[in-house]
TORTOR-472749 format. One record per residue (C-alpha): x, y, z; residue in three letters. Coordinates in steps of 0.05 Angstrom, whole numbers, plus 32768, in hexadecimal, padded with zeros to 4 digits. Example, Ala and Ser with C-alpha at 12.3 -4.5 7.8 and 13.67 -1.06 7.14 Angstrom:
+------+------+------+-----+
|    X |    Y |    Z |   r |
+------+------+------+-----+
| 80F6 | 7FA6 | 809C | ALA |
| 8111 | 7FEB | 808F | SER |
+------+------+------+-----+
! end
This chain:
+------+------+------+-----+
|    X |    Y |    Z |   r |
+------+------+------+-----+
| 7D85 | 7FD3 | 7E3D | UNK |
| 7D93 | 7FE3 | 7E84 | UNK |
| 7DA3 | 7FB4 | 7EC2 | UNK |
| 7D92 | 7FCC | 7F06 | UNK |
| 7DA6 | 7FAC | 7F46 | UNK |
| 7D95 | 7FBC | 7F8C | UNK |
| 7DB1 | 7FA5 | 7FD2 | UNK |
| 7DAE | 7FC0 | 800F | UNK |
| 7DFB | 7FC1 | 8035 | UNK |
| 7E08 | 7FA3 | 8079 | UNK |
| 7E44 | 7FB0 | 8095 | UNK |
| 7E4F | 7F73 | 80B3 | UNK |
| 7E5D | 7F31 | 8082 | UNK |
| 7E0E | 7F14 | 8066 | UNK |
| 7E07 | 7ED1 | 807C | UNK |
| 7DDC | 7E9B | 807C | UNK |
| 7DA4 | 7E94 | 80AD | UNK |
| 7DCA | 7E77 | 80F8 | UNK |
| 7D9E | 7E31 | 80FB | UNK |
| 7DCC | 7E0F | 80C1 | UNK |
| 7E0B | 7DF7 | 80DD | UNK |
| 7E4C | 7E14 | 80DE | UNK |
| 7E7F | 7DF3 | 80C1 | UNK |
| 7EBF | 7E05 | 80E1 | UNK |
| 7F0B | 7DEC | 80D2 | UNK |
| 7F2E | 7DED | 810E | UNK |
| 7F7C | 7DD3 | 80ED | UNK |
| 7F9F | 7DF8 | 80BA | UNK |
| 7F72 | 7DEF | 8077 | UNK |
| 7F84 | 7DBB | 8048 | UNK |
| 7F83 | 7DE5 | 8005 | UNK |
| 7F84 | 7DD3 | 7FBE | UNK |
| 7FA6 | 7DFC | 7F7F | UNK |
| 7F84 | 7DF3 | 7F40 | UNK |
| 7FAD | 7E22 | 7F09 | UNK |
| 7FF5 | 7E27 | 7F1B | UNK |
| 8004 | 7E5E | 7EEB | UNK |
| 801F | 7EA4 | 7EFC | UNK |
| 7FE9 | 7EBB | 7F27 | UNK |
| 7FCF | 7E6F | 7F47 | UNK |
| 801F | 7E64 | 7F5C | UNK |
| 8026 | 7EAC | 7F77 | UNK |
| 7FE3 | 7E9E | 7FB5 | UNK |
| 8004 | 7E56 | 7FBA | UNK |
| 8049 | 7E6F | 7FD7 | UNK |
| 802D | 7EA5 | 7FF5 | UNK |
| 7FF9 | 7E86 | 8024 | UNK |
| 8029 | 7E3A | 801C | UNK |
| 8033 | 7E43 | 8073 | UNK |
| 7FF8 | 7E55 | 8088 | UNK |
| 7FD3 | 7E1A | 8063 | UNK |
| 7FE0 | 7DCD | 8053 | UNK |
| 7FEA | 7DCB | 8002 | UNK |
| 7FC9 | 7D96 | 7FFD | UNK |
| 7FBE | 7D90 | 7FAD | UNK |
| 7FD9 | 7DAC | 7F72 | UNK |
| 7FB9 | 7DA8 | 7F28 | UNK |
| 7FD1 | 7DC2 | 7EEC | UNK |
| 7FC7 | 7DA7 | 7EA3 | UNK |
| 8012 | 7DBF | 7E95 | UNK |
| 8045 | 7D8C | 7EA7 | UNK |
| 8080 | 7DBA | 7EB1 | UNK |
| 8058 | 7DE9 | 7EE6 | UNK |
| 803A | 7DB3 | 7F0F | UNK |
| 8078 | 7D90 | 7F17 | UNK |
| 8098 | 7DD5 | 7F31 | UNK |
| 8068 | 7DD2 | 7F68 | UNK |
| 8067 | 7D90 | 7F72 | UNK |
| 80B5 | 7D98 | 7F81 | UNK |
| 809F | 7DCA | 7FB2 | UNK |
| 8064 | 7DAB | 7FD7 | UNK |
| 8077 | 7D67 | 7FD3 | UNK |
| 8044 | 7D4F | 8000 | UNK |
| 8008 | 7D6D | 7FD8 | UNK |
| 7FDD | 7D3A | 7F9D | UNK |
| 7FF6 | 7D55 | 7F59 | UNK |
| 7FC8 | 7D42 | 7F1F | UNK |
| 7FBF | 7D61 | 7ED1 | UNK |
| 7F75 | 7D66 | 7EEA | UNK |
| 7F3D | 7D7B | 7F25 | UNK |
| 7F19 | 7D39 | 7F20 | UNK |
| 7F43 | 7D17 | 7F4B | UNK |
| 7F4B | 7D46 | 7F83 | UNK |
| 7EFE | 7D4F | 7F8E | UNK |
| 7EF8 | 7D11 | 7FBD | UNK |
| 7F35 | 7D2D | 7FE1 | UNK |
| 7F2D | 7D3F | 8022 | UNK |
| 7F3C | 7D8B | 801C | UNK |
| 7F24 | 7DC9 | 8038 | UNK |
| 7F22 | 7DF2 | 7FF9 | UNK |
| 7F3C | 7DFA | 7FB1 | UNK |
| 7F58 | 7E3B | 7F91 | UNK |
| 7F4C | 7E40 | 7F50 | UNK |
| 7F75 | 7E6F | 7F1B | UNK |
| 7F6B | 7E51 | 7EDA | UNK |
| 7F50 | 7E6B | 7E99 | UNK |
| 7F14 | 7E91 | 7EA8 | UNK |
| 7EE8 | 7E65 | 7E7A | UNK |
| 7EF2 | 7E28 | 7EA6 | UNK |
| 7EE6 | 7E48 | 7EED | UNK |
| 7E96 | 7E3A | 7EE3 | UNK |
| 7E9D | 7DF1 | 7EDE | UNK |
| 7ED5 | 7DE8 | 7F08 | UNK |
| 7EBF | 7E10 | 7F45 | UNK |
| 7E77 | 7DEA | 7F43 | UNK |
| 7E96 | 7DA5 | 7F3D | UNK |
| 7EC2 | 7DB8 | 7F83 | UNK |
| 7E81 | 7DDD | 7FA1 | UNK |
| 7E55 | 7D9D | 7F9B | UNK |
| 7E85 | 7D6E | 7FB5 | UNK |
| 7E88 | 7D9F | 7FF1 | UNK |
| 7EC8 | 7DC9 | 7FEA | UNK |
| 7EC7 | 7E12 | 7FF0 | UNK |
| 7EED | 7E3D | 7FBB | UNK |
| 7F11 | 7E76 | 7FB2 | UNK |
| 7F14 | 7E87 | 7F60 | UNK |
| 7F3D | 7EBB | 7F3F | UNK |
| 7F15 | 7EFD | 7F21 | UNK |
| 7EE9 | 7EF7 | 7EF1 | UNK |
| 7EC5 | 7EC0 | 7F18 | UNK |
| 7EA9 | 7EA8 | 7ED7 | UNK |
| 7E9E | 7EBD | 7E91 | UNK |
| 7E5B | 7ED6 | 7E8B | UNK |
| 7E21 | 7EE8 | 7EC1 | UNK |
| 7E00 | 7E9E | 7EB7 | UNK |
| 7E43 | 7E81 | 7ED2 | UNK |
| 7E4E | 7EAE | 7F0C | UNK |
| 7DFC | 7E9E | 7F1B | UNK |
| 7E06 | 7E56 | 7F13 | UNK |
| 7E46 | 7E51 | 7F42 | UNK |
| 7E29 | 7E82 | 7F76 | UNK |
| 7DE9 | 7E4C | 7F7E | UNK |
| 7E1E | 7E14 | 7F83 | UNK |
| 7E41 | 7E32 | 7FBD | UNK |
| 7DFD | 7E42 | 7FDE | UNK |
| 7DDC | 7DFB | 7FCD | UNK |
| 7E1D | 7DDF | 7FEC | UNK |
| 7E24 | 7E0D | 802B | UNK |
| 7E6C | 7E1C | 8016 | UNK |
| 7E9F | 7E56 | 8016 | UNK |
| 7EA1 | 7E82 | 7FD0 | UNK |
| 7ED8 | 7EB2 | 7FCA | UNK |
| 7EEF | 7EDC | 7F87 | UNK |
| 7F35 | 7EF7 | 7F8D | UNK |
| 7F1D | 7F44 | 7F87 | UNK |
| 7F64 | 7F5A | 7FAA | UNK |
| 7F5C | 7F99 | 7FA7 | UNK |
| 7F2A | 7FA0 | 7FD6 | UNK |
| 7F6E | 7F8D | 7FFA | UNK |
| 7F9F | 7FC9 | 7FF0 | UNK |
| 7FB6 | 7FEC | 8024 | UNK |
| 7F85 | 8025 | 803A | UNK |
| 7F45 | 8002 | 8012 | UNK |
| 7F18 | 7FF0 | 8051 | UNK |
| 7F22 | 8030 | 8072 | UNK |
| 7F0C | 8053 | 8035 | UNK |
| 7ED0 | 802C | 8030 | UNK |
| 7EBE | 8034 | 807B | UNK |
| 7EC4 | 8083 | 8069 | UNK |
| 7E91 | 8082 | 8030 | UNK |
| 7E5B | 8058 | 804C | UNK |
| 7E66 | 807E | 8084 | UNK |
| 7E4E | 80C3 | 8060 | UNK |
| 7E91 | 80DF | 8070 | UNK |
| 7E9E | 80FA | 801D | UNK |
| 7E53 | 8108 | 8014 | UNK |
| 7E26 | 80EB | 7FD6 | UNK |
| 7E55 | 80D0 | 7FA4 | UNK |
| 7E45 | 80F3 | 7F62 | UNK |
| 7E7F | 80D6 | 7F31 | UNK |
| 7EAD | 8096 | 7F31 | UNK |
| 7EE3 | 8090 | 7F08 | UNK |
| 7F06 | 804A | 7EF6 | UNK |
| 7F44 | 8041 | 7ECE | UNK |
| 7F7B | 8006 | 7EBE | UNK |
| 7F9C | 8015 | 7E83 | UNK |
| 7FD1 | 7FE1 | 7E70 | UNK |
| 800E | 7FEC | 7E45 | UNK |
| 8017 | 7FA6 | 7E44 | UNK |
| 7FDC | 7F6B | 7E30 | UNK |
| 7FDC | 7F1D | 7E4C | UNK |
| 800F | 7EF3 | 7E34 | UNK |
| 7FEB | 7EB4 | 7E37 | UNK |
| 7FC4 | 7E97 | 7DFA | UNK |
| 7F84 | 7E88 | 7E19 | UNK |
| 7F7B | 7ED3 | 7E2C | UNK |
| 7F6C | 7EE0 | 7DE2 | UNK |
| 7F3A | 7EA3 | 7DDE | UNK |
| 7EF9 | 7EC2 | 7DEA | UNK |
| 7EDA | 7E7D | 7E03 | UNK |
| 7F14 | 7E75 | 7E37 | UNK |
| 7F18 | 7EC7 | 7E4B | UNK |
| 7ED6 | 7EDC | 7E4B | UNK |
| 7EEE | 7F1B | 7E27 | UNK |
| 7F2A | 7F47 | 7E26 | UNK |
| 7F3E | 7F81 | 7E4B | UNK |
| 7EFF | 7F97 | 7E68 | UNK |
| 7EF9 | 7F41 | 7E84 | UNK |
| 7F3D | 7F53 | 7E9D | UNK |
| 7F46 | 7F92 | 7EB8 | UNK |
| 7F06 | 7FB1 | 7EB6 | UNK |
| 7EE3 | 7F85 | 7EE7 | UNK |
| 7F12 | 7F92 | 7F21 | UNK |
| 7F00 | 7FDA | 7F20 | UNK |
| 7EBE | 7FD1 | 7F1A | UNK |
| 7EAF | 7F9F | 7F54 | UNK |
| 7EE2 | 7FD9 | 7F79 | UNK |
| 7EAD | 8010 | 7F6B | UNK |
| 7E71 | 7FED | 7F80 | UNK |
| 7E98 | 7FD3 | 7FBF | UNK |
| 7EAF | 8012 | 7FD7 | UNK |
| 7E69 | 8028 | 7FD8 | UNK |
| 7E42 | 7FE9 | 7FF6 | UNK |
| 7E2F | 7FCF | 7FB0 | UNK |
| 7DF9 | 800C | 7F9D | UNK |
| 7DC6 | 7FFB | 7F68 | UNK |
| 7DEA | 800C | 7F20 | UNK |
| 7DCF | 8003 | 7ED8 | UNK |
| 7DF8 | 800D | 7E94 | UNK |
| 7DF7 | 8049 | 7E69 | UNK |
| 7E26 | 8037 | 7E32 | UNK |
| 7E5F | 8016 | 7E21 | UNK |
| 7E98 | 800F | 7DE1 | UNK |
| 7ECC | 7FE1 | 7DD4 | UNK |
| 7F03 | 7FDC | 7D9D | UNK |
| 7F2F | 7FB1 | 7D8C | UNK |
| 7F70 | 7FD0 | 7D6C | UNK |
| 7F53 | 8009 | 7D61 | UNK |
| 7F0A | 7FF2 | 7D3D | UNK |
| 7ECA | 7FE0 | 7D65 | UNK |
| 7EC9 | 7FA5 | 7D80 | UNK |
| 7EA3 | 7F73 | 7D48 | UNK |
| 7E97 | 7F24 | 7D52 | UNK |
| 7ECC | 7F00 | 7D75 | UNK |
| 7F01 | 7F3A | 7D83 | UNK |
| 7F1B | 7F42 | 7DBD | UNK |
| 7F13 | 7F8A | 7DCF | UNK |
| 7F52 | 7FAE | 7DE7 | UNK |
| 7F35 | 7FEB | 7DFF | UNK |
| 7EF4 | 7FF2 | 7E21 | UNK |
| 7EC7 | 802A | 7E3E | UNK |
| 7E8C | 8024 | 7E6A | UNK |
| 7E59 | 8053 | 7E8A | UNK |
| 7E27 | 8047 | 7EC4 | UNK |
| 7DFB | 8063 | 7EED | UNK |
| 7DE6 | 8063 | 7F34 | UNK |
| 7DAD | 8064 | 7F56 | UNK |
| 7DB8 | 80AF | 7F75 | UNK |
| 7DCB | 80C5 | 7F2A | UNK |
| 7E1B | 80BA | 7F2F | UNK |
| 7E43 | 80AF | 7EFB | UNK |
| 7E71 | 8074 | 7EFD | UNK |
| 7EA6 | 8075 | 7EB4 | UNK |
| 7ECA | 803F | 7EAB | UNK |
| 7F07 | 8037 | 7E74 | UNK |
| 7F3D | 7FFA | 7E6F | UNK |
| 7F6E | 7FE2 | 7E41 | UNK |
| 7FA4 | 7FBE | 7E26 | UNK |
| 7FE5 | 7FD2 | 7E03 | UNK |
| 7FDC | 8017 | 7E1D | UNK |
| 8002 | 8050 | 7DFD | UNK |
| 8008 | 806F | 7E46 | UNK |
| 805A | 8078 | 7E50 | UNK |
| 8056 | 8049 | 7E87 | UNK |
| 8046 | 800A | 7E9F | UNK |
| 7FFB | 800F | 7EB5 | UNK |
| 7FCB | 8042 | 7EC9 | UNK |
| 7F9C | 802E | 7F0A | UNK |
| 7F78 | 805B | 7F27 | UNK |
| 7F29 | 806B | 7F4A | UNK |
| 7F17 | 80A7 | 7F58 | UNK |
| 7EDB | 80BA | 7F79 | UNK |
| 7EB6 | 80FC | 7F86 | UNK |
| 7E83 | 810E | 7FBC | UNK |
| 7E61 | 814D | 7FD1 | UNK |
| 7E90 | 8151 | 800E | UNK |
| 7ECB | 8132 | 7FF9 | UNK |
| 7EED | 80FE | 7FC7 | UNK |
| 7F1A | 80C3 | 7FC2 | UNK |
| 7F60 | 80B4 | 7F9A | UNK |
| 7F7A | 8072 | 7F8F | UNK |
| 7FB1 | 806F | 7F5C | UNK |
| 7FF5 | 8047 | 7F4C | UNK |
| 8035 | 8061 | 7F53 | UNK |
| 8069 | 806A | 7F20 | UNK |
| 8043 | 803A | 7EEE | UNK |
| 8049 | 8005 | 7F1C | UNK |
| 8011 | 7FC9 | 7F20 | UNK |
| 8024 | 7FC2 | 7F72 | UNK |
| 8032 | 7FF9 | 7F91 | UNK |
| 7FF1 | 8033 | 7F98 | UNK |
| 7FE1 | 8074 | 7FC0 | UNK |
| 7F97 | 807A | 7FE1 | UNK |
| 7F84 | 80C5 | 7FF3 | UNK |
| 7F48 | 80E3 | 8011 | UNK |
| 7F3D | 812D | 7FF3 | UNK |
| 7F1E | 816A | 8011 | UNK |
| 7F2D | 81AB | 7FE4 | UNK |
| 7F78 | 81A9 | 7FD9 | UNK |
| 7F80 | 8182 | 8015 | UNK |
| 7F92 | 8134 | 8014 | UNK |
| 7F97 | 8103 | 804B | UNK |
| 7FC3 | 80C5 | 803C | UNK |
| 7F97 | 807B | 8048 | UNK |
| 7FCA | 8050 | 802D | UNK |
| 8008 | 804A | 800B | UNK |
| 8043 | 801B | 7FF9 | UNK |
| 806A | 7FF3 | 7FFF | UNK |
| 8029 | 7FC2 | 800F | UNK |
| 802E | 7F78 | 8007 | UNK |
| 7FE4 | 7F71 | 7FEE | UNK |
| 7FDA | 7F3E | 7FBE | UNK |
| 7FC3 | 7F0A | 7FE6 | UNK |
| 7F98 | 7F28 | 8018 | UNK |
| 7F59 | 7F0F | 7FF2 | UNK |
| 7F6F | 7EC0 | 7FFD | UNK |
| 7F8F | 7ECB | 803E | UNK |
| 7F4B | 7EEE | 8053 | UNK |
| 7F1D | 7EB7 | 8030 | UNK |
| 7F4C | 7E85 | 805A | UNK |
| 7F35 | 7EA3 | 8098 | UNK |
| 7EF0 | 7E9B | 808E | UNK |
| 7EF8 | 7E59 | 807A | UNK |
| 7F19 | 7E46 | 80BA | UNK |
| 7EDF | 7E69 | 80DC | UNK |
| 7E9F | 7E4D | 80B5 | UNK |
| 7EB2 | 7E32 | 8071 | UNK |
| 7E5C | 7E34 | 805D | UNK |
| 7E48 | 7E65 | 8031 | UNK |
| 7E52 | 7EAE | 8038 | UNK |
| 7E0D | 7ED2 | 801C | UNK |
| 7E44 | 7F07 | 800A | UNK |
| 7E53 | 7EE7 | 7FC7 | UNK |
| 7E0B | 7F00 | 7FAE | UNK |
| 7E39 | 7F3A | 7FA8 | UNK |
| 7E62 | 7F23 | 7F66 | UNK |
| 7E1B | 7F1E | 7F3E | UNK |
| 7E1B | 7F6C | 7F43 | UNK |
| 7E59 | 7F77 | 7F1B | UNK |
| 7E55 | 7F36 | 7EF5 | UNK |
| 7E0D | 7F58 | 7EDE | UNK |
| 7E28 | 7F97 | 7ECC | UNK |
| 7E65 | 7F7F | 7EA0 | UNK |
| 7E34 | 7F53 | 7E76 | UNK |
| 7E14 | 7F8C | 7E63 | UNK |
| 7E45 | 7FBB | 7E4C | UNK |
| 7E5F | 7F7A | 7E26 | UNK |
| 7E10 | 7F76 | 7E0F | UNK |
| 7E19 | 7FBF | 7DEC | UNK |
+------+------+------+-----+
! end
């Protein structure tokens, strides 16, 4: 079975048609946090000045009162009910991937924008369901893809839908992970969505089909295994390889894991190879925050971006932007069907 999906790339951001209203925040946004673990705490310091914190939610006692000790002024509550009538700007949501569905539509229809954490939700159906929210609602929908955000990334995709490395012909993705997610609902295939491939394997791929304007893909094949065996019932694969094609007959390979036998902490890297040219985007050293972008001619390189590059929260601190400019939908967030689509169906295989 084979998924195809076509769009045609604008350059500048889609939006709605100009008669609808914009809806513009002209005072620092009043935000919400709705998952205070690692990754929820780490945007809420990060962006604290530039915003008003003005709720916190957490189902874990000992993590909302941290922040609450912090932000003193912001509503802390167990759960999102109460903070929906709120007058806030915007929630950002980094919870179990299971829950983002249901709690991104219930802030979306009472007419909050939101910024999730990757995956947006769990299966295609989800990511469908909360796209039409946002759009039914006018509101801001942003997916914390950060690294569109590196250092180097933007200038790399001016470059190739510019022409400037010729027809792509072959994509590489890979994140291979010596280490796997400490937290118990990453192995709960309800609350994950799936394991390494849910994990890792999506940021790579919404990278690929970025870089290139979002070009119209379908699946080839796929494996999984989990410790070793293919992947049967419930498992939670560990290691995961996908193929695709593209329209102009490139081949995009994609491979992930967890608990990597790799001598170092992680292995990230895209590499992409044109008629004219190609692209290397790698980590350094092992490390899972410090990369390298080159653009390659022969045995020539030209460096694009480099480290030390305080990236992480670009995504948010970009979504916050927009919000402060016109917080109604963005027809942009069509965009996270495409490789929502694509890793349902090498899960599908």
């Amino acid at each position: 079975m084979s998924i195809r999906i076509q769009t045609k790339f604008d350059p500048k951001p889609a939006r709605l048609a100009s008669s609808r209203s914009v809806h513009r925040v002209l005072r620092r946004p009043r935000v919400g946090f709705v998952g205070l673990g690692w990754i929820g705490r780490q945007r809420l310091d990060a962006l604290a000045d530039e915003i008003e914190v003005a709720a916190l939610v957490d189902n874990d006692t000992h993590r909302l009162e941290a922040a609450s000790a912090s932000y003193p002024d912001a509503i802390a509550t167990r759960g999102i009910d109460r903070i929906l009538s709120e007058d806030l700007d915007g929630v950002v949501i980094a919870t179990p991937s299971g829950l983002h569905a249901e709690q991104a539509i219930a802030c979306l229809e009472h007419g909050l924008a939101v910024f999730c954490q990757k995956p947006l939700a769990t299966t295609l159906r989800d990511v469908g369901r909360i796209i039409d929210s946002a759009q039914c609602s006018d509101r801001l929908l942003g997916v914390d893809f950060c690294y569109r955000h590196v250092d180097g990334m933007d200038e790399l995709r001016r470059r190739v839908l510019s022409d400037a490395i010729g027809q792509i012909v072959s994509v590489d993705l890979t994140f291979h992970n010596a280490y796997g997610p400490d937290k118990s609902w990453c192995k709960n295939r309800v609350l994950a969505g799936g394991g390494c491939m849910m994990d890792l394997g999506v940021h790579l791929l919404d990278l690929a089909l970025w870089l290139q304007g979002m070009p119209r893909m379908e699946r080839v094949r796929s494996r999984m295994f989990a410790q070793g065996a293919p992947v049967d019932g419930d498992a939670m694969e560990d290691l995961a390889y996908a193929e695709f094609i593209q329209a102009n007959g490139a081949m995009v390979r994609l491979a992930c894991s967890w608990h990597a036998h790799i001598g170092q902490p992680a292995i990230i890297q895209v590499a992409l190879s044109g008629t004219r040219g190609g692209a290397l985007w790698n980590n350094v050293a092992g490390s899972f925050y410090d990369f390298e972008l080159r653009m390659c001619r022969g045995t020539e390189c030209e460096l694009l971006g480099s480290h030390p590059d305080d990236w992480g929260a670009r995504a948010l601190r970009q979504w916050l932007c927009q919000l402060q400019i016109d917080a109604g939908f963005d027809a942009a967030a069509e965009d996270y069907r495409r490789s929502a689509a694509l890793i349902e169906e090498a899960y599908r295989a």
